[in-house]
N, C-alpha and C positions, 0 to 999 in steps of 0.2 A: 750366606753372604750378608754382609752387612750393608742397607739402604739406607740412604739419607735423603727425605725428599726437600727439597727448595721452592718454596713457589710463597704466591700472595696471598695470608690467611686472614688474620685478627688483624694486619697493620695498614687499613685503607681511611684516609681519613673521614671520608663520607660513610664509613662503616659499611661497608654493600655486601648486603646478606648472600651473593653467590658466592665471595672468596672463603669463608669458613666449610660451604659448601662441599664445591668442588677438589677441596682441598681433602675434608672428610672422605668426600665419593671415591677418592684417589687410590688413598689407605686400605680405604674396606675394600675394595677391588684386588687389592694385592692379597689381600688378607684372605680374601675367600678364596684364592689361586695356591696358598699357602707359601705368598711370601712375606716375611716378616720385614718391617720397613720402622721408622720416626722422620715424626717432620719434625724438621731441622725452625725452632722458635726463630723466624728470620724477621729484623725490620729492614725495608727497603734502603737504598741510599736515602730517598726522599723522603724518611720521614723524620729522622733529625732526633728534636728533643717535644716533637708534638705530643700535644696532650690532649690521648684519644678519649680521655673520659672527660675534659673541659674544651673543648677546643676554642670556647671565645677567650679563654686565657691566653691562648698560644696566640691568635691573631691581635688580641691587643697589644702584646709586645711585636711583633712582626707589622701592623700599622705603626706602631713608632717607629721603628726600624728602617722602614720604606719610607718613612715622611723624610727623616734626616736623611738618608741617602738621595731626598729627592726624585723620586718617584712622579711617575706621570698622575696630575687627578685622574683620571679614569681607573688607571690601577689600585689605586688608595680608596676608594670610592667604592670599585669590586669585593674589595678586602672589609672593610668599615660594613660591609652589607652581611656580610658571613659571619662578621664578628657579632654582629649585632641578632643575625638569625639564632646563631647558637647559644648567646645569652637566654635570648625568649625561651627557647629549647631546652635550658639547662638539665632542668629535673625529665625529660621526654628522653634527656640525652644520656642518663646517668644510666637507665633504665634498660636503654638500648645497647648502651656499652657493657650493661651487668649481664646482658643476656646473650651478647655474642660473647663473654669472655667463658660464662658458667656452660655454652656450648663445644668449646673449643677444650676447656678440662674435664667435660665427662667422655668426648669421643676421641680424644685426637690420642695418641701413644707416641707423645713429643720431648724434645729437649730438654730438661732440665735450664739450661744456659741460654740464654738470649742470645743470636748471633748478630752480625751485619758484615755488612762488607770490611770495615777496617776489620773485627774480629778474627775474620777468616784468612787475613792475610798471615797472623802470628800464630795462630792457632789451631790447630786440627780435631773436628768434630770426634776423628775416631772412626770413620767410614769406609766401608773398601767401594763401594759405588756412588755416586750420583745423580739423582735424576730430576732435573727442574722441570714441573710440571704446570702444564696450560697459566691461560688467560695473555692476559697486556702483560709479559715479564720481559721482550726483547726490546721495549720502547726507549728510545731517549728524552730524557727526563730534561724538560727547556731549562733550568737551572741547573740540576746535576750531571748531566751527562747520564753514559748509560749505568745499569747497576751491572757489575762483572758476577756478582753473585748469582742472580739469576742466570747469566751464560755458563755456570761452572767454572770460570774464570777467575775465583781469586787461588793463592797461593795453597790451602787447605786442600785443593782439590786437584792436584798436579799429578800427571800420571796414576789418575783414578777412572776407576769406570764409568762414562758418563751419558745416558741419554738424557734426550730431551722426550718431552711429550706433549702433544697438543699443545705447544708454545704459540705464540701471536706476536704480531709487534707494532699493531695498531696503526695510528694516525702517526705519531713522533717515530721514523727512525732515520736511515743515515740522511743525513744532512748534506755534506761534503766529504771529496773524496777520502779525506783521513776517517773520518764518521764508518765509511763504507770498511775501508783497509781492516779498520776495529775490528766492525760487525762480525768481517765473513774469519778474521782469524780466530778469534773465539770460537764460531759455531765450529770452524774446522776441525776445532779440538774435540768433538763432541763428539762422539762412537757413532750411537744412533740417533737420528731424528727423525718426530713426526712432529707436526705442525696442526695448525687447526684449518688455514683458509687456503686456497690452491693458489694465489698471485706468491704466497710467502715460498712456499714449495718452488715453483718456477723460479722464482729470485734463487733459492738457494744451490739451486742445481743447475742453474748458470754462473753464479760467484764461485761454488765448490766442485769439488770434486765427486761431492755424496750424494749417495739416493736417500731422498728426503721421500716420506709418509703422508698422504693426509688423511688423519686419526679422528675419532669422536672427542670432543670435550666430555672429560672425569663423568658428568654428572651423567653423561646419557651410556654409560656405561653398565648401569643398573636398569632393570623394569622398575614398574611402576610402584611396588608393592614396596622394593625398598624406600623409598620415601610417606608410603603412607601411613606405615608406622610411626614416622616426627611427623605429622602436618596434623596442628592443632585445628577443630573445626571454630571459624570466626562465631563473633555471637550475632553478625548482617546475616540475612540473606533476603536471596535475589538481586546482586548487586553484580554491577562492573566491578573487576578490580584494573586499577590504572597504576601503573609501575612504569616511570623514568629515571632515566639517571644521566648525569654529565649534563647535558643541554638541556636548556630553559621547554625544551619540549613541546612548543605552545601549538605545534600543529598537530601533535596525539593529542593534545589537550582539548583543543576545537574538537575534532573528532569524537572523543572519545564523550564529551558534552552532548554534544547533538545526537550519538547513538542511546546514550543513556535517559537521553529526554524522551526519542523516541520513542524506548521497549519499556519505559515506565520503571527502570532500574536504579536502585541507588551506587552511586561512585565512592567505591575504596580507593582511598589516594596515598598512594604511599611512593617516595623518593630519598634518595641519596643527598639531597639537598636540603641547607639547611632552612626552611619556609614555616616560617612561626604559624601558618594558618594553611598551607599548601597553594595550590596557580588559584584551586577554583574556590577557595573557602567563601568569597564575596558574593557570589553568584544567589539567585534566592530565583531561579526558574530550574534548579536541582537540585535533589539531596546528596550531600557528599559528605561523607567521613572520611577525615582525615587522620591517619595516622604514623605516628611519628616514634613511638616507644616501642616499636615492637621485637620481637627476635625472629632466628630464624625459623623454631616451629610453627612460629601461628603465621610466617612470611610463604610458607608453604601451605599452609593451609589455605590460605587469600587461593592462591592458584587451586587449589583439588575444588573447593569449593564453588567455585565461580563458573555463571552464567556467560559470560565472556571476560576475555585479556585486552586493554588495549598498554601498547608498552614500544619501547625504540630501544630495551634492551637484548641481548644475546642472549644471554640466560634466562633471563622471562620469556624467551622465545624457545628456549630449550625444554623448561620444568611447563610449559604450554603445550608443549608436543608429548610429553610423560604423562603429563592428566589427561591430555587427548582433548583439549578445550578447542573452542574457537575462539580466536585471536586475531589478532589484525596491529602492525608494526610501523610505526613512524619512522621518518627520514631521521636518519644517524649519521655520524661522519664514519670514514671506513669502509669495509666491506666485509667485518665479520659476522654482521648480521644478514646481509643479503649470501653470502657464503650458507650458511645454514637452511635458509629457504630455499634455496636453490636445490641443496642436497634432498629433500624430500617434496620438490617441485611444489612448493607454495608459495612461490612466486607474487600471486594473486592477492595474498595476504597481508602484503607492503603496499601503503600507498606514503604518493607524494605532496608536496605542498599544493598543488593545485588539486588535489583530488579529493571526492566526497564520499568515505564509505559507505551514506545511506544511497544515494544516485547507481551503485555499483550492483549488479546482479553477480554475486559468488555464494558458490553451491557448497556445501557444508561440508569439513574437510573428510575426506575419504582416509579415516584411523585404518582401516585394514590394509591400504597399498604402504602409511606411513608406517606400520607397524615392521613390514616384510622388507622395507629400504633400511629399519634403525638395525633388525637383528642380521644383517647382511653387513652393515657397516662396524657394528658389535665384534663381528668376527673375525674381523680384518683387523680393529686396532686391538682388538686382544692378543691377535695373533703375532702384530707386531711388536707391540709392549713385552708377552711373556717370552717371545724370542731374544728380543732385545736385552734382556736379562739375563738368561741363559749364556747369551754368547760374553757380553763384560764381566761374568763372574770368572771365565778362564783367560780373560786378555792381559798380557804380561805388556806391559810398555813403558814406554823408554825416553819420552819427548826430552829434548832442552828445550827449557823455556828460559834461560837466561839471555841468551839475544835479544829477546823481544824487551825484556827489563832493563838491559842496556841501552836502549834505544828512546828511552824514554825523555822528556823536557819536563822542567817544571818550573815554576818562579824561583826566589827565594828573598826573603826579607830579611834585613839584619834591626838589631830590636836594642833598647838601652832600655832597660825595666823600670818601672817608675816607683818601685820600691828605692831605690839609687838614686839619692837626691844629686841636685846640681848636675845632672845628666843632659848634655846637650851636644850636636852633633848639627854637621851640614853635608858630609861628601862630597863637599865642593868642585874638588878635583875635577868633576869628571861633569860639574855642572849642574847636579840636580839635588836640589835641598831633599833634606827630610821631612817626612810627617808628623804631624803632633797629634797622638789620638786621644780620645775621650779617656781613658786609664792615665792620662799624660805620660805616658810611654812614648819614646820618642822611636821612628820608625823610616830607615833605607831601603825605599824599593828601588833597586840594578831595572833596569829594560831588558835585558841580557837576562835569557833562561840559562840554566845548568842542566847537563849533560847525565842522565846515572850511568856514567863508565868509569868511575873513580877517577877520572884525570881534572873532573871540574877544581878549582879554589876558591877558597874564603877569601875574601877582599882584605887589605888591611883596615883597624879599626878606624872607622874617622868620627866614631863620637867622643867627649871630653868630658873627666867626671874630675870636680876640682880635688883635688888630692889625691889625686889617682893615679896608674898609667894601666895603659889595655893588658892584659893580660890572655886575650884568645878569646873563643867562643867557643859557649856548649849549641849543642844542636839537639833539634825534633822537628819533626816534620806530620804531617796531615796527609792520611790516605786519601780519606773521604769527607770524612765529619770529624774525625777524632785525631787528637796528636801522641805522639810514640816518643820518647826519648832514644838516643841514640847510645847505648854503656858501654863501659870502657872491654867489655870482654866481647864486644861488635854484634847482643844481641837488640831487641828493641822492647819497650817494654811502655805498655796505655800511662800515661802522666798521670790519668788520675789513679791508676793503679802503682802505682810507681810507690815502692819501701825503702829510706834510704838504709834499714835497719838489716833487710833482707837481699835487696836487689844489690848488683855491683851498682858500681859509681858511674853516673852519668860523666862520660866521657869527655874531655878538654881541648880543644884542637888550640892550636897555636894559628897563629894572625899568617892568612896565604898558606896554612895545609889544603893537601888535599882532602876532597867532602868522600867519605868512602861510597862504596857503589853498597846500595841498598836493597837485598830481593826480595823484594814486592812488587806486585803487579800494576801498584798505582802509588803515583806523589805526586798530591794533588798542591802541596805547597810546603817550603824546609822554611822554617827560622831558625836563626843563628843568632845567640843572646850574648850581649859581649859579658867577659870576666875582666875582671880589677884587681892591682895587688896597690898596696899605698907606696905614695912617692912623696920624695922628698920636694919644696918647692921650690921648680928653678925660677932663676936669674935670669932677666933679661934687660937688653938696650932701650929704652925709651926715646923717641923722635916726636921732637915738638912742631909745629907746622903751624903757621900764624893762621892758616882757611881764609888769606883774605889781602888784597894790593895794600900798600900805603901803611904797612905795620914795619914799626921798627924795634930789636933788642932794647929791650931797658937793662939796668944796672943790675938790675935784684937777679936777674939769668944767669952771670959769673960764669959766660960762656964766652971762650977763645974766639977770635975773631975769625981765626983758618976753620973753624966746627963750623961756620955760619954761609950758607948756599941761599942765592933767590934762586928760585926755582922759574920754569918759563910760562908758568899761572903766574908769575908777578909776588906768589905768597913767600913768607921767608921761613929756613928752615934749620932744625940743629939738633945735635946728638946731646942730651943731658950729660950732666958730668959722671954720675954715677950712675951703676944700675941696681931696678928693684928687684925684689923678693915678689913670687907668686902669692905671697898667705895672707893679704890684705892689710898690709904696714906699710906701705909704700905709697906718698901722696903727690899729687899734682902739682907741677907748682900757680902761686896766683895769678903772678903780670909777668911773665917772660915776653911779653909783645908791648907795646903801645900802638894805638892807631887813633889818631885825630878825629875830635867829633864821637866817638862809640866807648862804650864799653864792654871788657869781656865778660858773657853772660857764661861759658864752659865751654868743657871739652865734647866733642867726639873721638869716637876711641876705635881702632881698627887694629889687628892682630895680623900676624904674619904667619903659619902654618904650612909647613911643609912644600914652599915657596909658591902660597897662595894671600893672599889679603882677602879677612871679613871684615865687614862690620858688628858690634856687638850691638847687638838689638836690646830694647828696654826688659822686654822678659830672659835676657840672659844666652837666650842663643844668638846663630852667627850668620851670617848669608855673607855669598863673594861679593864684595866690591861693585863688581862690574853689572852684577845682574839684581843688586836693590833697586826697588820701587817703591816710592812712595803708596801709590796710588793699592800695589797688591799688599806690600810686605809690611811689618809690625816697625814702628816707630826706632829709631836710632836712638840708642842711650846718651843724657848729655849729663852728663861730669860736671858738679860742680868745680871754679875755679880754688886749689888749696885742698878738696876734697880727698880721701884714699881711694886706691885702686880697688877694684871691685879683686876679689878672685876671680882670674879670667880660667874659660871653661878648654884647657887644656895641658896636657903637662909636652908640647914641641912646639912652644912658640920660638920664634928665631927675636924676634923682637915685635914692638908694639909704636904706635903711631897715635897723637892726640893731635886732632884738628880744632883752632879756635874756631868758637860761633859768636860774632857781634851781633850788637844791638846799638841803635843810637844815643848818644847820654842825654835825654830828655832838659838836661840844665844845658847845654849847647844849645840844641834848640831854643828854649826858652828865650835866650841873649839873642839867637835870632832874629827873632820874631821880633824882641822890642827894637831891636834895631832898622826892622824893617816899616814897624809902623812908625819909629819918630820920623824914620825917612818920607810917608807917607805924608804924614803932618806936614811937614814943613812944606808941601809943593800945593 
């Protein structure tokens, strides 16, 4: 049979020396039971386009990112500090990144292809089984949601064989009740599970239907001897080693300071965070080395090595109990750390924020009771893993999963490409302008999600491109991180992979077709780009409108007297004689008004669309009428008097409206004023 394992290896971005690990331990385990297995080259949803060998690269564009989005200071702040730790780090970083990659292609017997979750949806590894293996892989991700890949969940792995093993799901999972619905259908699909903590077990086998496992994590599946082979010996000794990760840690930290001062020991300080000098580098009442470049053999070595552990990791709790050290565990969020003490009653070995592990009398741990709880627990998840194999290698099944894919909601944007000059649009209709993005791409986000049952439609076009008329919209859509084009022979294909040389033709829907139903497990958001063909320019009625009481026709307007309406603004108003051309030949005329005392300084210009009224704005686009602001929206275009028509940005105008805007004729004034001071004079 053929095994594809899933799980968190080389892609964490604090680089944390147990995922290459336990990912290894995983393999060789199978390997020595003699079953042939690859891990599946997987990056998580969450890790994007991070760049694990620079990462203050990636957070200086992600601090810009977050400023312009507006971002809280404290989060920007967070971020600005990680950026800045990894700079200091660069070369500590390059180091450590060389040495988890050069560990992961001498042992792993992996992929060739890099997966992720969009991959998986179009693509199939080629696996007759699956099996996502331990750690944090069922968590929800505070930005991405969950990964499906880690559940077995995307399309690649459909009516395939699937266990789980020593899976977690940490601090982040379901949220709300939809959160929850996700969870437990996913796992539902899954043959066999084993889990790593027993609250996870209990949840599941109250949500499902399944008997759920609780199994050893990968690494403790091995004696000791398997690791002592990679664990380089440090060039310290007599030292603490001190290992945190995720939290500022400052209470192992205390701790682990005060024991070390006490037993005359130097501190190895090694962390998943990025700390250009480490908590205690300042300190000059201990010696502490800090290190920050290292890989995983000499990360193992720190542990064989060491006179004690202090740490608030899992796994430094785990490779603690494998060298048989004594150890002592800081407060952690979760429970997959006190889950682990528990199981080999070292309980003792955790302390809390108030608590001082020199003040504590504990008795040095008894390795031979721990040793006869790991190979009893040894036997039980081998028994369940090679079982569990066993039985998915002969499982014929049958799921639909297209209901589920049915059922699905997603946004959808409609896009005017800013390759496409003169490109403007408002969607008035319905009340809600468009966005202008930094591409200057002009962008309709609907409120209204669409439906994947193929009954959803495309809206009709409401952007305007001058010489144009809509022609339809092509579509792609975004699983996760990545967009897919949608081809005219209905399969999907990565845009940046996309050949127009090779692939069919991305596909053209017409204005209000229906959006076909998509199968895949996730859409995370569709755009729809409008298409163009050239038009010819029409003709439309122009309405003059004085904007103002107290104006009257002059002579030079050679407008009928039956054309001429006061309107009940007091303004007066009339149809030109003739009408213009859209292609900017058509001009305004000068003085069709007179008004006493003012002159006219121009026009404002308003369109009629689709039995809507905009205004045209100075940069060219449109807003309704009713719903311009001063105070929010972009300035109203003013026309000079005699000037041409701008090319207006649509090819359905019904007709167009120019409102006068006066100003006072300062030579009125002027006779005023002297009028008023002779009058002064004389009294």
């Amino acid at each position: 049979m053929n095994i594809g394992i899933i799980s968190i290896n080389m892609y964490t971005k604090g680089l944390n020396f147990a995922c290459p690990l336990h990912t290894f331990a995983f393999q060789q385990f199978l390997s020595k039971n003699g079953i042939a297995s690859k891990v599946i080259d997987y990056k998580p949803v969450y890790y994007g386009d991070f760049d694990l060998r620079h990462p203050d690269e990636s957070y200086t564009k992600l601090v810009d990112r977050r400023k312009k989005e507006g971002a809280r200071d404290e989060e920007i702040a967070e971020l600005i500090e990680k950026r800045d730790g990894y700079r200091a780090l660069r070369r500590e970083r390059e180091v450590r990144h060389d040495k988890f990659r050069s560990f992961i292609d001498r042992h792993y017997d992996k992929t060739d292809r890099c997966y992720d979750s969009d991959l998986l949806e179009i693509e199939d590894p080629g696996f007759d089984c699956y099996i996502c293996a331990t750690d944090v892989i069922w968590k929800k991700e505070p930005t991405k949601d969950f990964d499906r890949g880690f559940f077995l969940a995307s399309k690649a792995m459909e009516n395939k064989g699937k266990v789980a093993y020593a899976a977690s799901r940490g601090v982040h999972f379901s949220q709300t009740n939809e959160d929850e619905r996700r969870f437990l259908h996913w796992v539902d699909d899954i043959d066999f599970i084993g889990v790593r903590e027993s609250s996870l077990k209990e949840y599941l086998e109250e949500g499902t239907d399944k008997e759920v496992a609780l199994v050893l994590d990968p690494v403790l599946l091995h004696e000791r001897d398997f690791y002592d082979v990679l664990a380089v010996r440090p060039a310290e000794e007599k030292y603490l080693f001190l290992y945190y990760v995720m939290e500022r840690a400052e209470d192992t930290l205390a701790q682990a300071a005060a024991y070390a001062k006490a037993h005359d020991l130097t501190i190895v300080e090694v962390t998943d965070r990025p700390l250009p000098h480490g908590m205690l580098g300042g300190r000059d009442d201990i010696r502490v080395v800090y290190r920050y470049d290292i890989g995983i053999e000499e990360w193992l070595g720190y542990f064989k090595y060491a006179d004690v552990v202090f740490t608030n990791s899992f796994h430094a709790s785990c490779f603690s109990i494998l060298f048989e050290k004594e150890f002592f565990v800081g407060p952690r969020s979760g429970d997959k750390v006190t889950n682990i003490l528990d199981l080999f009653d070292l309980g003792d070995r955790r302390f809390g924020k108030e608590d001082e592990v020199l003040a504590r009398s504990v008795e040095p741990i008894d390795y031979a009771r721990v040793r006869s709880v790991l190979e009893k627990k040894r036997r039980d998840s081998k028994d369940f893993l090679l079982n569990a194999i066993e039985k998915v290698s002969s499982l014929q099944k049958s799921t639909d999963y297209e209901w589920w894919k049915r059922e699905q909601h997603y946004p959808i944007r409609y896009l005017c490409d800013s390759q496409q000059e003169s490109c403007f649009g408002t969607f008035g209709a319905d009340g809600e302008p468009c966005a202008y993005l930094e591409s200057g791409s002009i962008e309709y986000r609907p409120r209204e999600e669409m439906v994947n049952d193929g009954l959803s439609r495309f809206v009709p076009n409401g952007f305007y491109r001058r010489g144009y008329r809509p022609a339809g919209w092509k579509m792609r859509f975004r699983i996760d991180n990545r967009y897919f084009w949608y081809l005219e022979d209905g399969s999907i294909k990565l845009c940046s992979e996309y050949d127009a040389t090779v692939d069919a033709p991305v596909k053209h829907f017409e204005e209000q077709a229906r959006i076909p139903y998509i199968p895949v497990d996730h859409i995370g958001m569709m755009v729809a780009e409008a298409l163009w063909e050239p038009a010819e320019a029409e003709q439309f009625e122009v309405i003059y409108n004085s904007g103002a009481k107290g104006c009257e026709i002059s002579s030079a307007a050679e407008v009928a007297i039956d054309n001429v309406q006061v309107l009940a603004s007091g303004s007066v108003e009339f149809f030109a004689p003739r009408m213009v051309s859209n292609d900017g030949s058509g001009r305004l005329m000068i003085e069709p008004f007179s008004r006493k005392g003012y002159f006219l300084e121009g026009w404002r210009l308003r369109l009629k669309v689709r039995n809507v009224w905009y205004w045209l704005l100075e940069d060219g686009s449109l807003r309704v009428v009713d719903q311009w602001s001063p105070e929010r929206d972009r300035t109203r275009l003013l026309i000079a008097p005699g000037a041409a028509l701008p090319v207006l940005p649509s090819t359905d105008i019904e007709r167009i409206a120019v409102q006068g805007v006066w100003r006072a004729d300062p030579s009125v004034k002027a006779r005023i004023g002297r009028r008023l001071r002779r009058g002064f004079g004389r009294s």
